[in-house]
N, C-alpha and C positions, 0 to 999 in steps of 0.2 A: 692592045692596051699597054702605057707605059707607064702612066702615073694618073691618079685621081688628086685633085686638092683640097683640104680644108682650110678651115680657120687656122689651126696653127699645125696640122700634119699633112705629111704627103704620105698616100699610099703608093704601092708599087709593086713589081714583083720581089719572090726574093728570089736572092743570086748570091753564087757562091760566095762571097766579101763576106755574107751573114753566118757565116758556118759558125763558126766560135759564139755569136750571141747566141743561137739558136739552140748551139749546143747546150750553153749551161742554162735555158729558158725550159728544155724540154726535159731536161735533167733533176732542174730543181724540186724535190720530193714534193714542197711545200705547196706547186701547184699541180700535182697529182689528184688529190681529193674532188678536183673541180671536171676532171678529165676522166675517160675509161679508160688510161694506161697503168701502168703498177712496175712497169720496170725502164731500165734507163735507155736511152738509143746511145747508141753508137756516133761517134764523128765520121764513120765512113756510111752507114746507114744513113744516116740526113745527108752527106756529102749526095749519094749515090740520089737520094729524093729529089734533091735541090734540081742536079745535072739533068734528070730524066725526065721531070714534072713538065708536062707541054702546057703548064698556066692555062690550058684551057677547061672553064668550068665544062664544058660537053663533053672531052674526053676523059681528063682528070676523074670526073663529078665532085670537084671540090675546088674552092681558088683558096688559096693563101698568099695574104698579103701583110708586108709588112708595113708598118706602123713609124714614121719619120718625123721627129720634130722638124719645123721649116729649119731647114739649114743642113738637112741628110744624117741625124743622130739615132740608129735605130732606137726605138722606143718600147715595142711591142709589135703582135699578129695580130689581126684580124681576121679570122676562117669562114668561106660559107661553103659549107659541106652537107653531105646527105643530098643532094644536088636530086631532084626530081624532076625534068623538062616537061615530061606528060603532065603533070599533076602541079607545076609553077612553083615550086617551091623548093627550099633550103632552108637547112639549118644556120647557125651563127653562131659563132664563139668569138670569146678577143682576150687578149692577154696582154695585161700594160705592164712593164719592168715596175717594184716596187718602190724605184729611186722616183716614178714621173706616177706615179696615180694621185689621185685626187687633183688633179693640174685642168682636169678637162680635156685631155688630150680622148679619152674612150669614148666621152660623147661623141665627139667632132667625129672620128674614126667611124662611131656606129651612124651616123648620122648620110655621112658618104656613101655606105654601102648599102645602106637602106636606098636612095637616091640611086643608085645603079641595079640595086635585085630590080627596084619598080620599074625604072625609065629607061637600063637598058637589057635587059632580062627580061624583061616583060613580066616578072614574077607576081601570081597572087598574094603569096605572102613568106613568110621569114616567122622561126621558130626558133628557139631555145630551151634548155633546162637549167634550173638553177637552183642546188641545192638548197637546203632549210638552212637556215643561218649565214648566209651569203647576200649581208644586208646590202655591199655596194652594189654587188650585180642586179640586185633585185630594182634599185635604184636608179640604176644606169637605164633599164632595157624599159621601166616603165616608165619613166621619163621620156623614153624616146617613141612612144605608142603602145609597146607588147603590156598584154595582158593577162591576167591566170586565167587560162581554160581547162584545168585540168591540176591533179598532184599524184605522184605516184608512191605512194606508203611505200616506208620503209626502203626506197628505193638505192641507196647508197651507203655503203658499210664505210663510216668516219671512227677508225682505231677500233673499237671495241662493242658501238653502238649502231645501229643503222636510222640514217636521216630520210626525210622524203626528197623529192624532187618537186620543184612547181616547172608544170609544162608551160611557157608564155608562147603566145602567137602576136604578131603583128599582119594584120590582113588589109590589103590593099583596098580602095573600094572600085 
């Protein structure tokens, strides 16, 4: 795989050039809340991920892809992880910089690799979580098919209180 195209983004691998966005992307506290991390990576930790990742969803069980305005401006990630081949399915995340959200660029992004779990993965379906009050996301994923099949009380400690999760599915037919 080298690159997927959208409307106005290209997907891709990423490669070392991406260190420094990546860095301050995964570092940023701000989208912690949205992720199961709590501490910051390192630029030789991601250095070291970047070098050794063989981009293949089978071995990996995860791809990460980055997120390119046409014209090669990285943008954001797109993740499908939790990678399950017996069972067809994966999870999704995306993460657009907050200088290009609301532009449409997530749609198109989700849009693509929905278009690749089904048609080239053979995947039954793509899943996500997405916090209580995470009105864009919630906006994004059901617009793009996923559905609430599920929430998980209390499931995410935000500062001092704990939010649920809504489990969405997108299921192929």
């Amino acid at each position: 795989m080298n690159t997927f195209e959208g409307k106005s983004i290209t997907l891709r691998p990423i490669e070392i050039r991406d260190l420094e966005v990546v860095y301050q992307w995964e570092n940023d506290a701000a989208n912690w809340v949205h992720t199961n991390h709590l501490n910051p990576f390192s630029r030789f930790f991601l250095e070291q991920y970047i070098l050794h990742s063989d981009n293949n969803i089978y071995t990996d069980k995860q791809l990460r892809l980055m997120i390119d305005k046409k014209g090669g401006q990285p943008i954001g990630i797109i993740d499908l992880f939790d990678f399950d081949p017996h069972h067809k399915r994966a999870a999704v995340g995306i993460m657009i910089d907050p200088d290009h959200q609301n532009k449409g660029y997530a749609s198109d992004a989700l849009q693509v690799v929905i278009g690749y779990a089904r048609d080239i993965l053979g995947l039954k379906q793509l899943y996500c979580g997405i916090g209580e009050g995470n009105e864009h996301s919630m906006k994004l994923f059901t617009r793009e098919g996923f559905r609430v099949t599920g929430t998980r009380e209390s499931w995410r400690l935000d500062g001092s209180s704990y939010k649920d999760e809504y489990f969405l599915q997108l299921i192929f037919a």
